[in-house]
C-alpha positions in Angstrom: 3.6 -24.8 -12.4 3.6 -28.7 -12.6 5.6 -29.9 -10.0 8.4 -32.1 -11.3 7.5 -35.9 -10.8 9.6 -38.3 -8.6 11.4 -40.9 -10.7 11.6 -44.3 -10.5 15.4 -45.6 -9.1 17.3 -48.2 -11.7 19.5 -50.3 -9.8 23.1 -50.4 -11.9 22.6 -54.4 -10.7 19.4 -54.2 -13.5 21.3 -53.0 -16.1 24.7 -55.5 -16.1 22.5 -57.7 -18.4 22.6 -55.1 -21.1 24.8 -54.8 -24.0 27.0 -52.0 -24.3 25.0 -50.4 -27.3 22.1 -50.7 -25.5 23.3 -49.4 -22.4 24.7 -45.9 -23.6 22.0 -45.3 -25.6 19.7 -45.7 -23.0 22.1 -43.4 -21.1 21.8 -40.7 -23.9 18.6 -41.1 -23.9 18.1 -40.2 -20.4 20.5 -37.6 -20.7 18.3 -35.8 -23.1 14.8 -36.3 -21.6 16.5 -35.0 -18.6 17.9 -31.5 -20.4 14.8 -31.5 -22.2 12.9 -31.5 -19.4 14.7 -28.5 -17.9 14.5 -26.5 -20.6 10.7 -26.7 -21.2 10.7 -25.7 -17.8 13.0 -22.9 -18.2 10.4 -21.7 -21.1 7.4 -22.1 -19.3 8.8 -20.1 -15.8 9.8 -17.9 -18.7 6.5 -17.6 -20.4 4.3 -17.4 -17.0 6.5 -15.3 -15.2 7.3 -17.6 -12.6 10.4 -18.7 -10.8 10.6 -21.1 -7.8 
């Protein structure tokens, strides 16, 4: 099983600069990679018969 990367950290200081818009749909947008993520992994511990 791939072990799950290290992400880089945002500072909130980084994102001031960003429009509202912008800013919660990047927010969703993580939100979703991020429950995405988990459940590919879900399937694939699933599928191998693994869990850790």
């Amino acid at each position: 099983m791939p072990s799950i990367p290290v992400l880089p950290v945002i500072e909130s200081a980084s994102m001031v600069e960003l429009d509202d818009e912008t800013y919660w749909a990047l927010a969703d947008r993580e939100r979703r990679m991020t429950d995405w993520a988990f459940e590919m992994r879900g399937m694939l511990e699933e599928l191998c018969g693994q869990a850790n």
